[in-house]
mmCIF file of the N, C-alpha and C atoms, coordinates in Angstrom:
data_MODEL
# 
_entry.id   MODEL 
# 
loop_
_atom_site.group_PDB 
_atom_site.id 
_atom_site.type_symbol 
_atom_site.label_atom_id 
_atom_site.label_alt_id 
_atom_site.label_comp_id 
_atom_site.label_asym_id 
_atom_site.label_entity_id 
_atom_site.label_seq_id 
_atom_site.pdbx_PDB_ins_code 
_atom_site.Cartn_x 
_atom_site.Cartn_y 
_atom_site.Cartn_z 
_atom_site.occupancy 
_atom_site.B_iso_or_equiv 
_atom_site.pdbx_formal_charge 
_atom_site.auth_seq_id 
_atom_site.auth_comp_id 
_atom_site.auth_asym_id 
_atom_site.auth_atom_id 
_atom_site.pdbx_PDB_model_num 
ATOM 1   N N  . UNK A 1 1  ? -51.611 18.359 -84.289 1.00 0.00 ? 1  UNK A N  1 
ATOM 2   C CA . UNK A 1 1  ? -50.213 18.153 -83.960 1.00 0.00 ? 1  UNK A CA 1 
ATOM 3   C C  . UNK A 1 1  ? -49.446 17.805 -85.229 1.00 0.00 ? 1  UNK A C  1 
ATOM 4   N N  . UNK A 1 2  ? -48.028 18.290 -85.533 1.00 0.00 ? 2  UNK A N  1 
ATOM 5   C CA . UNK A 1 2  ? -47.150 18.207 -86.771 1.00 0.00 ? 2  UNK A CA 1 
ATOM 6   C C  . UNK A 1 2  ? -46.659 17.188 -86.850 1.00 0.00 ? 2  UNK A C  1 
ATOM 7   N N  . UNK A 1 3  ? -46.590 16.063 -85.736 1.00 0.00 ? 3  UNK A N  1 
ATOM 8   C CA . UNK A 1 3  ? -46.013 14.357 -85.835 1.00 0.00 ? 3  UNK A CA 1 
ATOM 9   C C  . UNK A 1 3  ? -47.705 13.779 -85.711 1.00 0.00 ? 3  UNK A C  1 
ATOM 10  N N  . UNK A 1 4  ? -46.681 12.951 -87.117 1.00 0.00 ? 4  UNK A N  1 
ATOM 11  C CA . UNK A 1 4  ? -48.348 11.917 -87.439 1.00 0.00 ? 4  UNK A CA 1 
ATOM 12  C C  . UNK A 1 4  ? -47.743 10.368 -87.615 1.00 0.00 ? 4  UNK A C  1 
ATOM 13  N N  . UNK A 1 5  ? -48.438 9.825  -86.792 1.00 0.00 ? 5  UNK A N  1 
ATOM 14  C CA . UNK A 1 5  ? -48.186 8.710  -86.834 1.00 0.00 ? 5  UNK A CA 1 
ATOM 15  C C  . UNK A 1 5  ? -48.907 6.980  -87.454 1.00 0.00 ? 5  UNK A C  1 
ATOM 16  N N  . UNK A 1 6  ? -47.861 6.568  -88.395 1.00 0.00 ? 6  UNK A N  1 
ATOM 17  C CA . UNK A 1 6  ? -48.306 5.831  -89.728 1.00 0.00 ? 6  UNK A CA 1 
ATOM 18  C C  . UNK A 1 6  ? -48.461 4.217  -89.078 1.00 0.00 ? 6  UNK A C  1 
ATOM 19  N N  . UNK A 1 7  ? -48.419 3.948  -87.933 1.00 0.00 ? 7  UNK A N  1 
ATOM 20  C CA . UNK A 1 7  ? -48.590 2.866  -87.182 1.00 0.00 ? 7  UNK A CA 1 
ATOM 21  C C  . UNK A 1 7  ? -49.629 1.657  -88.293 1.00 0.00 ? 7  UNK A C  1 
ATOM 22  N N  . UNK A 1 8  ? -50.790 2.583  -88.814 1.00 0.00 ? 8  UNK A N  1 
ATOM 23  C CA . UNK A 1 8  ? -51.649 1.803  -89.124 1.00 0.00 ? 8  UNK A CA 1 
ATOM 24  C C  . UNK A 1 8  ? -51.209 1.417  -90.411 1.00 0.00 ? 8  UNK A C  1 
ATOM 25  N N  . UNK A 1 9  ? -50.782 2.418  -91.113 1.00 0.00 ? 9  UNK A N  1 
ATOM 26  C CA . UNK A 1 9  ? -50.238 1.934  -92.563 1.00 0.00 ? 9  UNK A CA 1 
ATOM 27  C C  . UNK A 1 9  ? -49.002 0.958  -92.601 1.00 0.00 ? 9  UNK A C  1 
ATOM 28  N N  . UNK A 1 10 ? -48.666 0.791  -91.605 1.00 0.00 ? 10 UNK A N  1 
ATOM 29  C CA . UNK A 1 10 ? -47.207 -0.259 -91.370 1.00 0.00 ? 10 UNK A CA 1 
ATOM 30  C C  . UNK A 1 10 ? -47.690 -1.442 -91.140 1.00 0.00 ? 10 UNK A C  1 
ATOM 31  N N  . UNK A 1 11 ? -48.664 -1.809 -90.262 1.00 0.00 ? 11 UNK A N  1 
ATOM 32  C CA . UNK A 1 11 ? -49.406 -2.942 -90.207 1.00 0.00 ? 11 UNK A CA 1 
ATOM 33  C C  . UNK A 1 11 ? -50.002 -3.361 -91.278 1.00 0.00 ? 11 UNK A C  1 
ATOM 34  N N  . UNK A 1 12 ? -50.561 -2.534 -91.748 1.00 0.00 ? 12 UNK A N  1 
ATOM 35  C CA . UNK A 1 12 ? -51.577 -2.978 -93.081 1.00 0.00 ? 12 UNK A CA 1 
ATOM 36  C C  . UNK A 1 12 ? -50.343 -3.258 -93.897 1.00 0.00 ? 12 UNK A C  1 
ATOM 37  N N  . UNK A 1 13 ? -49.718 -2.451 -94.289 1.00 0.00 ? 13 UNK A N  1 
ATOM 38  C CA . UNK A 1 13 ? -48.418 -3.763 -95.500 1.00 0.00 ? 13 UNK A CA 1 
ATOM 39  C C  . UNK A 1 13 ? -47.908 -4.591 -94.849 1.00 0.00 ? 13 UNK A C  1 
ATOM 40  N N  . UNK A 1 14 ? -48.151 -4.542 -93.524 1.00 0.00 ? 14 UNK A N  1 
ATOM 41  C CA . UNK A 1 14 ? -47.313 -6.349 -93.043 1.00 0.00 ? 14 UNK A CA 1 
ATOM 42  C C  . UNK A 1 14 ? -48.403 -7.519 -92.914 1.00 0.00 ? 14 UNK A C  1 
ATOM 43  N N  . UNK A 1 15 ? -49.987 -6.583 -92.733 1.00 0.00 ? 15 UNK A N  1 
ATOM 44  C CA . UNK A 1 15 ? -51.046 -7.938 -92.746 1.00 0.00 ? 15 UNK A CA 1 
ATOM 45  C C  . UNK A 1 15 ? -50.393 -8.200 -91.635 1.00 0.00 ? 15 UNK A C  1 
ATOM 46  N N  . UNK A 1 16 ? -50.059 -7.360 -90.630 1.00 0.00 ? 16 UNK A N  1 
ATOM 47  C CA . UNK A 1 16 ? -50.581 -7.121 -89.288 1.00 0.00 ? 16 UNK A CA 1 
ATOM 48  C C  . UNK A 1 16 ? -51.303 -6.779 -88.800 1.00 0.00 ? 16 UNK A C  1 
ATOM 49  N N  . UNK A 1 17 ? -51.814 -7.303 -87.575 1.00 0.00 ? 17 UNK A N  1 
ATOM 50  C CA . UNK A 1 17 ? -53.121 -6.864 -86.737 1.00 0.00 ? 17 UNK A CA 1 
ATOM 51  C C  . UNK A 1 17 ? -52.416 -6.523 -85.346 1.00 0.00 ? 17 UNK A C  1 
ATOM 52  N N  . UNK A 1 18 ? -53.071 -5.112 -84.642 1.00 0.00 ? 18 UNK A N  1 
ATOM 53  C CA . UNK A 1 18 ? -52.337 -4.779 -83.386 1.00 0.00 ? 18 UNK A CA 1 
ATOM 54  C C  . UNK A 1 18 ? -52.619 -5.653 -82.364 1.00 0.00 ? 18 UNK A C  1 
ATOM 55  N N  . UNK A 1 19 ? -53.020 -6.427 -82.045 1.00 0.00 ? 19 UNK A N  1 
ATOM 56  C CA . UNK A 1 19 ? -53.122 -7.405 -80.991 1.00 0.00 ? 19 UNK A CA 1 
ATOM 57  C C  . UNK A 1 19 ? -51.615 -8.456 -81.683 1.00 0.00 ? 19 UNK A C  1 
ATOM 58  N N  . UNK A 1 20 ? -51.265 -8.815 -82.575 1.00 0.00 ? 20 UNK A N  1 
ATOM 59  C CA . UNK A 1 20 ? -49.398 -9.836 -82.892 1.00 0.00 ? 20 UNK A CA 1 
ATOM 60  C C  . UNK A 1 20 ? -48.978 -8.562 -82.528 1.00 0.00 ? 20 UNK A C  1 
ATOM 61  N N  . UNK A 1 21 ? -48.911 -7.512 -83.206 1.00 0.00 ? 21 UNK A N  1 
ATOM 62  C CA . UNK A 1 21 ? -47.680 -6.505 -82.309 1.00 0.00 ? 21 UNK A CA 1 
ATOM 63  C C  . UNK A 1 21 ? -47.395 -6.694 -81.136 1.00 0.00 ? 21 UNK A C  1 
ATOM 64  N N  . UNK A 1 22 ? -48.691 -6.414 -80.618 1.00 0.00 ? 22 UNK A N  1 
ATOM 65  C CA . UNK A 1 22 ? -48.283 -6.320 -79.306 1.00 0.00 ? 22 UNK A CA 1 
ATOM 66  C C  . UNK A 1 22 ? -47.669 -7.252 -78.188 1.00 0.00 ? 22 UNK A C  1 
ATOM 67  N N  . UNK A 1 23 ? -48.344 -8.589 -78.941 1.00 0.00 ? 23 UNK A N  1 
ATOM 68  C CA . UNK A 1 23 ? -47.710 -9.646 -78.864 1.00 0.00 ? 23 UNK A CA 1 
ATOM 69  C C  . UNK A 1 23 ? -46.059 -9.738 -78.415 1.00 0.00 ? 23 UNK A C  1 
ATOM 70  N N  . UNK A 1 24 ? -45.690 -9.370 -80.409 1.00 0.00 ? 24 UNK A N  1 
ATOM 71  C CA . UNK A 1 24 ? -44.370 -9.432 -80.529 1.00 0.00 ? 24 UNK A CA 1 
ATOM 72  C C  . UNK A 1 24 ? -43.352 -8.810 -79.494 1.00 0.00 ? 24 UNK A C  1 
ATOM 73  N N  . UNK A 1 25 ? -44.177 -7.318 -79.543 1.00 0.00 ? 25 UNK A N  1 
ATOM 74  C CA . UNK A 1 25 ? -42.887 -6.450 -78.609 1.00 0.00 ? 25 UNK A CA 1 
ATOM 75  C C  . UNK A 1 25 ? -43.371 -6.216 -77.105 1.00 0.00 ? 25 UNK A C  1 
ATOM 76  N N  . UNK A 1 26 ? -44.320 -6.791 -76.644 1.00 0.00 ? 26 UNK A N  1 
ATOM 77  C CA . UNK A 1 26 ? -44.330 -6.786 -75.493 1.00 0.00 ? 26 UNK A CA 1 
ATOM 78  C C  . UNK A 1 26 ? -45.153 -5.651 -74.980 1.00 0.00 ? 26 UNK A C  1 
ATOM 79  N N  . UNK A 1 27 ? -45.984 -5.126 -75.802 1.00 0.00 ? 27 UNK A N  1 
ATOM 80  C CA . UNK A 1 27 ? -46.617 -3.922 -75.039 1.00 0.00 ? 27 UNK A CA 1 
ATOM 81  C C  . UNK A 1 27 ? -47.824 -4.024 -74.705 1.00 0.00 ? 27 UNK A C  1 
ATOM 82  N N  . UNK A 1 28 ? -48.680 -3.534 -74.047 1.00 0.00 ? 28 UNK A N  1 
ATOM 83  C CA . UNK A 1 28 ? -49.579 -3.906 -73.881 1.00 0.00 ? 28 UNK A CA 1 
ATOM 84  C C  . UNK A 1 28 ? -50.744 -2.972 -75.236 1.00 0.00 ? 28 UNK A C  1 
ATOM 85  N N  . UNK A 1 29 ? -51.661 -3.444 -75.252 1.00 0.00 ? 29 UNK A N  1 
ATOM 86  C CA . UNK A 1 29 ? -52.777 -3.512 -76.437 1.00 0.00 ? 29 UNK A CA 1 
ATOM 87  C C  . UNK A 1 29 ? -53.237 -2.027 -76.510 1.00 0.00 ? 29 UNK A C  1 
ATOM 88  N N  . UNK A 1 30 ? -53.617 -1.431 -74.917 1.00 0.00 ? 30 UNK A N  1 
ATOM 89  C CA . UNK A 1 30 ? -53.821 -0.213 -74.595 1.00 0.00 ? 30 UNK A CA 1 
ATOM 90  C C  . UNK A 1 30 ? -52.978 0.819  -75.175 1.00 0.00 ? 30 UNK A C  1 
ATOM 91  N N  . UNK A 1 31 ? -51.723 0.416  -74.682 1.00 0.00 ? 31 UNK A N  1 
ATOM 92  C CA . UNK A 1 31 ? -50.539 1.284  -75.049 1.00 0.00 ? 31 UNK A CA 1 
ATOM 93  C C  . UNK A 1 31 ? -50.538 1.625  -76.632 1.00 0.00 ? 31 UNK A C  1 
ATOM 94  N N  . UNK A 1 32 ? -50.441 0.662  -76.719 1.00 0.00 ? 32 UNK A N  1 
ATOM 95  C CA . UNK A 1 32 ? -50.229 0.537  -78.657 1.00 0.00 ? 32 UNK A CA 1 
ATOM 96  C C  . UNK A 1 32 ? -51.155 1.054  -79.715 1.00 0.00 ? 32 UNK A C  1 
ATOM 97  N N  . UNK A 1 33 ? -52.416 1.093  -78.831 1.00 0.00 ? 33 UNK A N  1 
ATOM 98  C CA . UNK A 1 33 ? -53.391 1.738  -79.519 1.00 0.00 ? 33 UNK A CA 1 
ATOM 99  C C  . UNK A 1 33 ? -53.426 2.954  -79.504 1.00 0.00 ? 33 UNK A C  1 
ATOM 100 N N  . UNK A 1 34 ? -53.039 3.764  -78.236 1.00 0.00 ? 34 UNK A N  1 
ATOM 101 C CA . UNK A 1 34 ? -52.770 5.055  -77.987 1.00 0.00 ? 34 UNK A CA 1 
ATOM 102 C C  . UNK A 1 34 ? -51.894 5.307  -79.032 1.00 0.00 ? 34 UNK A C  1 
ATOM 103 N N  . UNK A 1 35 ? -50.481 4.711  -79.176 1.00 0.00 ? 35 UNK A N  1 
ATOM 104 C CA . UNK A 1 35 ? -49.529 4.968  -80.062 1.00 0.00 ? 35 UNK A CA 1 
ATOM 105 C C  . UNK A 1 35 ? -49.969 5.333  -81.386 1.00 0.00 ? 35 UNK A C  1 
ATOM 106 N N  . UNK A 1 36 ? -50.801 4.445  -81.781 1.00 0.00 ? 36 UNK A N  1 
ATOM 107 C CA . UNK A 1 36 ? -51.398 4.176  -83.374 1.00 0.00 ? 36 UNK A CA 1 
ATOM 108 C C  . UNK A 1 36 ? -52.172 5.336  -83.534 1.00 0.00 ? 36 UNK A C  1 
ATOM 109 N N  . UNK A 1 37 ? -53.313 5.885  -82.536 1.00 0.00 ? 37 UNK A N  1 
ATOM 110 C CA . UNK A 1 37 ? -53.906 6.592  -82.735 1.00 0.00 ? 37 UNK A CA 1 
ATOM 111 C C  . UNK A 1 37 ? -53.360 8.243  -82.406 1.00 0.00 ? 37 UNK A C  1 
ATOM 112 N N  . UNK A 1 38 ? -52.263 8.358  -82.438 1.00 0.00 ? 38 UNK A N  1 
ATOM 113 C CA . UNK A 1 38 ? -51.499 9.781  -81.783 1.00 0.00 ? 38 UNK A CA 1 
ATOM 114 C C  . UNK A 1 38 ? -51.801 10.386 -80.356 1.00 0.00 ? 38 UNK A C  1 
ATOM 115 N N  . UNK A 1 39 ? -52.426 9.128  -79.528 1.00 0.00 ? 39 UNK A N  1 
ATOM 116 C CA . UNK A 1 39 ? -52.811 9.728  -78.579 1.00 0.00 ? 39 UNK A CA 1 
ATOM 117 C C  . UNK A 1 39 ? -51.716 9.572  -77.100 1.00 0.00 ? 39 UNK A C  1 
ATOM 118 N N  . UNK A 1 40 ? -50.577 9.762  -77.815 1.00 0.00 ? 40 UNK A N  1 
ATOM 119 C CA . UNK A 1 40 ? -49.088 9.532  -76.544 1.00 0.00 ? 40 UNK A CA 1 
ATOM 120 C C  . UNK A 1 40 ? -48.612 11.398 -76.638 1.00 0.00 ? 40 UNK A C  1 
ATOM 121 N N  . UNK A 1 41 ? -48.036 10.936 -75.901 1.00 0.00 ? 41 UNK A N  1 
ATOM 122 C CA . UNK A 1 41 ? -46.678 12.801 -75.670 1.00 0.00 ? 41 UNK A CA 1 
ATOM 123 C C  . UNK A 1 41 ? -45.427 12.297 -75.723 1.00 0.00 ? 41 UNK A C  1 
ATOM 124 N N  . UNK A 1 42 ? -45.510 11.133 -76.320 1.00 0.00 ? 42 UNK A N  1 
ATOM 125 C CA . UNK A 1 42 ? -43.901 10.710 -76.439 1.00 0.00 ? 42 UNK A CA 1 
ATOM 126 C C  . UNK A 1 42 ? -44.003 9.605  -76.766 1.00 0.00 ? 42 UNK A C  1 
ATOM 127 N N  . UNK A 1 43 ? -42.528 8.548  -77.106 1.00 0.00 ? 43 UNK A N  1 
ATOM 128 C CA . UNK A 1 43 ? -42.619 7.040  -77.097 1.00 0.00 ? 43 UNK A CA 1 
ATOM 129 C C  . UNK A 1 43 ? -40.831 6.889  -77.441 1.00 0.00 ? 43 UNK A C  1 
ATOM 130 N N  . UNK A 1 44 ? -40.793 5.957  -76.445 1.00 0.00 ? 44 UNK A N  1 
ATOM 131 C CA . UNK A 1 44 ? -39.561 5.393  -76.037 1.00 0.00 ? 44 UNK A CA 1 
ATOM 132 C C  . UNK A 1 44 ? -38.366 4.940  -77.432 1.00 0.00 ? 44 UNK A C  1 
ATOM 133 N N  . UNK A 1 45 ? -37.337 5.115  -77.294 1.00 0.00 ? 45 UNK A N  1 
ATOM 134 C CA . UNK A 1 45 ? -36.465 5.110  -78.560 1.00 0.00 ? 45 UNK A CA 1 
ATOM 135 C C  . UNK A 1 45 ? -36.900 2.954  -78.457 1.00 0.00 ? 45 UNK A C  1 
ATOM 136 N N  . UNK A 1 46 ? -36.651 2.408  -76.897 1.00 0.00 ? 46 UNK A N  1 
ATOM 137 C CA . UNK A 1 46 ? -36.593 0.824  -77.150 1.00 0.00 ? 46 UNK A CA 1 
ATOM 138 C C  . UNK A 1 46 ? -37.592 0.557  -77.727 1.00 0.00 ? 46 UNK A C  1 
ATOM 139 N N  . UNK A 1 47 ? -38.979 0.891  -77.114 1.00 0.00 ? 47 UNK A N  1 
ATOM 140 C CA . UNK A 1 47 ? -40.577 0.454  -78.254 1.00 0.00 ? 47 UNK A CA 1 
ATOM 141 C C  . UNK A 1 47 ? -40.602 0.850  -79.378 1.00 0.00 ? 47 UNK A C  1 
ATOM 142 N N  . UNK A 1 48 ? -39.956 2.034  -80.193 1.00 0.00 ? 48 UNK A N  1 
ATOM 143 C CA . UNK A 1 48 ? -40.096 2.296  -81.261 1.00 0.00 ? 48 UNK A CA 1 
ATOM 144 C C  . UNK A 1 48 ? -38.648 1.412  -81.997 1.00 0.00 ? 48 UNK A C  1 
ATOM 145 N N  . UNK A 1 49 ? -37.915 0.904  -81.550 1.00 0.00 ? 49 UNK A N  1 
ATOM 146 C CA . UNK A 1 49 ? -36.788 0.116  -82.282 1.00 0.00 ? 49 UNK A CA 1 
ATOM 147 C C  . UNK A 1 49 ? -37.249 -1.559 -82.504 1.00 0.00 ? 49 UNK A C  1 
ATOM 148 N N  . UNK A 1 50 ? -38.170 -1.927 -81.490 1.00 0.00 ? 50 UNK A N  1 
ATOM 149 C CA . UNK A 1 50 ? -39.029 -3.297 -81.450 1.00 0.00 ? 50 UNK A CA 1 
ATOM 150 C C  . UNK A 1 50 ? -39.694 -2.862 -81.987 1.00 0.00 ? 50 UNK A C  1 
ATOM 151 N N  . UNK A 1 51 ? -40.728 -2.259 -82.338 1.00 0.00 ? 51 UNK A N  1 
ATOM 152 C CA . UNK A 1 51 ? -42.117 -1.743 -83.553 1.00 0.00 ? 51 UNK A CA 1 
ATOM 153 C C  . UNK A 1 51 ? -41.237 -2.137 -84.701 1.00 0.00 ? 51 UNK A C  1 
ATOM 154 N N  . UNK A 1 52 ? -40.095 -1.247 -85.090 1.00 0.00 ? 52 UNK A N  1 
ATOM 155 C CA . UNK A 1 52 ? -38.985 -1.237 -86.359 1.00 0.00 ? 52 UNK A CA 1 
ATOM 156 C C  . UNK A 1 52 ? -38.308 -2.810 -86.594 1.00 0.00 ? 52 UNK A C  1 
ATOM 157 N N  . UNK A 1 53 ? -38.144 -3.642 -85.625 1.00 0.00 ? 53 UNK A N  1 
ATOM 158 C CA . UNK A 1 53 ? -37.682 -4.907 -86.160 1.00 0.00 ? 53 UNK A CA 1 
ATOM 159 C C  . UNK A 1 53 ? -38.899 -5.926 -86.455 1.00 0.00 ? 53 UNK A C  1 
ATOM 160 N N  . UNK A 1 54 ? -39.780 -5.669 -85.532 1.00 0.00 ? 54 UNK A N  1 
ATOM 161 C CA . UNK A 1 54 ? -40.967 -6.546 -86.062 1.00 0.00 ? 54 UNK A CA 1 
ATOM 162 C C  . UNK A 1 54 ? -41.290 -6.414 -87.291 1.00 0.00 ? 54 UNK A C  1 
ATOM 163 N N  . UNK A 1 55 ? -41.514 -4.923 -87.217 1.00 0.00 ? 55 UNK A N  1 
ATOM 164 C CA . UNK A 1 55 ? -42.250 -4.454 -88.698 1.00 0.00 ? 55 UNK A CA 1 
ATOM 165 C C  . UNK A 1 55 ? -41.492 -4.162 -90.503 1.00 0.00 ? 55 UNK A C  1 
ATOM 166 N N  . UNK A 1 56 ? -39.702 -4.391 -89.584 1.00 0.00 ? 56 UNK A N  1 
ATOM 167 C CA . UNK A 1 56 ? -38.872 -4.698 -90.744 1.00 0.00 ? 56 UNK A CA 1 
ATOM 168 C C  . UNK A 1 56 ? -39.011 -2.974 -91.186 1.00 0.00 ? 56 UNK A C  1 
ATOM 169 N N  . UNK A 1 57 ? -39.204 -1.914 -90.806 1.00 0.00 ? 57 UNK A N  1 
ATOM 170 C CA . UNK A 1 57 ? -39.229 -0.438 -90.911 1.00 0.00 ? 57 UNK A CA 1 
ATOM 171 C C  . UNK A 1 57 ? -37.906 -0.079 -90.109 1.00 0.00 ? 57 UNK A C  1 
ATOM 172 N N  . UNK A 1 58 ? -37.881 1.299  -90.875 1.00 0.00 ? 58 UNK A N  1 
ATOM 173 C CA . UNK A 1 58 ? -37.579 2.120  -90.318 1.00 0.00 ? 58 UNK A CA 1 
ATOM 174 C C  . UNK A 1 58 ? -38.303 3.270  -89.459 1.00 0.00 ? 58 UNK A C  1 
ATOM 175 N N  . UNK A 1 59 ? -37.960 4.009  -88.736 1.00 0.00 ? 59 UNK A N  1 
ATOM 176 C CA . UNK A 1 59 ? -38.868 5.553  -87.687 1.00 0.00 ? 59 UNK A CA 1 
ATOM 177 C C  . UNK A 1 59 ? -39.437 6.174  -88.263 1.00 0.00 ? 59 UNK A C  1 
ATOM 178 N N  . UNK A 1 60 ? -38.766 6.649  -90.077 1.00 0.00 ? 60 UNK A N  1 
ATOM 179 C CA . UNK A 1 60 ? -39.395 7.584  -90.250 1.00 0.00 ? 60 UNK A CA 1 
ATOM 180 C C  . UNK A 1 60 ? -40.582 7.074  -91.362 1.00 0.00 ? 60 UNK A C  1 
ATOM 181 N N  . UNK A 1 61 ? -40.104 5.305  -91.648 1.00 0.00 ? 61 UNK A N  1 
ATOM 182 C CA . UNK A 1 61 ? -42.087 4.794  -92.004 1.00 0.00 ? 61 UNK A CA 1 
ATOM 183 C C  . UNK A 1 61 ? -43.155 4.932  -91.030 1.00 0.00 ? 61 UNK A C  1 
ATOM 184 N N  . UNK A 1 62 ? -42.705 5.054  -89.851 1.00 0.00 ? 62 UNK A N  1 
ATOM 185 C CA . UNK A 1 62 ? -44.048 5.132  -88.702 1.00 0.00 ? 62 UNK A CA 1 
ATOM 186 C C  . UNK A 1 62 ? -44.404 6.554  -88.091 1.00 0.00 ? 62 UNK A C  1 
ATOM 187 N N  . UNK A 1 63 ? -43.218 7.412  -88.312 1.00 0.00 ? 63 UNK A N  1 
ATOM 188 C CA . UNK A 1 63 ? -43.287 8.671  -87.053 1.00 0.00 ? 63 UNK A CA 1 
ATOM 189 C C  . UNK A 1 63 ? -43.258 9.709  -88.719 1.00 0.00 ? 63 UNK A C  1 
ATOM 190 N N  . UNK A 1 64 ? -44.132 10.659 -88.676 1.00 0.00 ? 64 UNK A N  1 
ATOM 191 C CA . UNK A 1 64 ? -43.864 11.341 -90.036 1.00 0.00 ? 64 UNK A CA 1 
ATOM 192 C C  . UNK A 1 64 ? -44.073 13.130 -89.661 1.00 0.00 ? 64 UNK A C  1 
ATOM 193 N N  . UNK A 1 65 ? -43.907 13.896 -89.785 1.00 0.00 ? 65 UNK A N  1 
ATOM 194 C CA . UNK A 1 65 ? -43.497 15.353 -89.877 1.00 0.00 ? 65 UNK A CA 1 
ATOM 195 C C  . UNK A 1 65 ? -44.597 16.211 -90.386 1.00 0.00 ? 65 UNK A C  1 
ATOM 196 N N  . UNK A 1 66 ? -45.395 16.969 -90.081 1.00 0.00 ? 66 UNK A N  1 
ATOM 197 C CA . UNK A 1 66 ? -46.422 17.991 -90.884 1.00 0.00 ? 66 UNK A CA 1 
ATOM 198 C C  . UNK A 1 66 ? -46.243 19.031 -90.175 1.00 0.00 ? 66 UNK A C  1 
ATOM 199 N N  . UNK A 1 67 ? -45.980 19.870 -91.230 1.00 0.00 ? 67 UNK A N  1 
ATOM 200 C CA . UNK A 1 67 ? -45.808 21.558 -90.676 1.00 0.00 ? 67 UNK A CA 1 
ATOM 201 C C  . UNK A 1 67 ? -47.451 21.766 -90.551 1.00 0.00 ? 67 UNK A C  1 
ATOM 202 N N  . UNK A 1 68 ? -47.940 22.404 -89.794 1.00 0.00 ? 68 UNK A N  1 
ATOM 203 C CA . UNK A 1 68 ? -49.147 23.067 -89.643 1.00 0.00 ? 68 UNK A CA 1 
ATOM 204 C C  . UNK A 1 68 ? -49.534 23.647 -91.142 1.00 0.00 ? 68 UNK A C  1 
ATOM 205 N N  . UNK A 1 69 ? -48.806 24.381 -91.557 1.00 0.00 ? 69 UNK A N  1 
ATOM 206 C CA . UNK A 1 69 ? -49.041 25.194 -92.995 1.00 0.00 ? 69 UNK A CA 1 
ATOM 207 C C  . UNK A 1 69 ? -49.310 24.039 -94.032 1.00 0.00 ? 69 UNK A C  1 
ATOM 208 N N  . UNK A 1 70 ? -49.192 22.888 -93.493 1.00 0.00 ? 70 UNK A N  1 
ATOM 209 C CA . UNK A 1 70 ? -49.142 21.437 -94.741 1.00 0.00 ? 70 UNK A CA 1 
ATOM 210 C C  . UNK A 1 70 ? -50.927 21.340 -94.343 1.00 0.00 ? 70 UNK A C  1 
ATOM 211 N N  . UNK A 1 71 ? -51.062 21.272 -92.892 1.00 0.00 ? 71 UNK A N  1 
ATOM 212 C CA . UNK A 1 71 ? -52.245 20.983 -92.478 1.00 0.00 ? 71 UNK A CA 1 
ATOM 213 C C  . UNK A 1 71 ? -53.287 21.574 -93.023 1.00 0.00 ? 71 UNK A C  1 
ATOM 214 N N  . UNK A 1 72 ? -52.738 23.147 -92.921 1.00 0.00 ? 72 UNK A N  1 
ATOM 215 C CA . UNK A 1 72 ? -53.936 24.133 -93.071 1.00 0.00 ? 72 UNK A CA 1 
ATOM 216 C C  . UNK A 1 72 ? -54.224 24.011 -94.718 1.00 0.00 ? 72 UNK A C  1 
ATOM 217 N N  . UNK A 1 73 ? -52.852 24.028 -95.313 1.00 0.00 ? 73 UNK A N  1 
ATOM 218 C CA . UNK A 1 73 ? -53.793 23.902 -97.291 1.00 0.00 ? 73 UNK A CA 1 
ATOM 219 C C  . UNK A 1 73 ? -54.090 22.529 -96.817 1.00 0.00 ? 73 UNK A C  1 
ATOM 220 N N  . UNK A 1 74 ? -54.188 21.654 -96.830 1.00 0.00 ? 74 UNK A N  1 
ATOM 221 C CA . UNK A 1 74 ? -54.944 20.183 -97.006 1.00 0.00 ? 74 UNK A CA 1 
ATOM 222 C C  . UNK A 1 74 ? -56.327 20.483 -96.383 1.00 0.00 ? 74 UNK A C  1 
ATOM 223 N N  . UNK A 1 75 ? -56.506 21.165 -96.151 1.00 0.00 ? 75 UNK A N  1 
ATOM 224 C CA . UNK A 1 75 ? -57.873 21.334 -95.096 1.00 0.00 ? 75 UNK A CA 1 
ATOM 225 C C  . UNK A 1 75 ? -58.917 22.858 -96.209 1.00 0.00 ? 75 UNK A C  1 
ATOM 226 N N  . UNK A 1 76 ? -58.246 23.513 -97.093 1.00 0.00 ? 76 UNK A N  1 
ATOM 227 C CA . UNK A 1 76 ? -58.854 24.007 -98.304 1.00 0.00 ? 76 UNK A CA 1 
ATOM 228 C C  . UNK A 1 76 ? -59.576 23.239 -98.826 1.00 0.00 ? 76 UNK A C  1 
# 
């Protein structure tokens, strides 16, 4: 899939652990892990604006863009 999601690299410069996230914004642990791991079909503009104030980010530090053609040379 061409959206990749940097969940984990946002935590790691905050010396966050996903169990305070989830904490913080209210989601549950399950959820969030799905999130982290790209395993959603979507995610809500409010959870991703609470992810962004906790984490002091912006969308496009967490939610990031790969054309397939990016995929396929990285995979040469």
């Amino acid at each position: 899939m061409p959206i990749i999601t940097n969940l984990d690299v946002m935590l790691a410069k905050r010396k966050m652990s996903l169990t305070q996230l989830s904490k913080a914004i209210g989601l549950s642990l399950t959820n969030l892990s799905l999130l982290k791991n790209g395993n959603v079909r979507g995610v809500r503009y409010k959870t991703l604006e609470k992810i962004c104030i906790v984490l002091a980010c912006q969308p496009g530090d967490i939610l990031e863009y790969r054309s397939n053609d990016d995929a396929f040379e990285s995979n040469k």
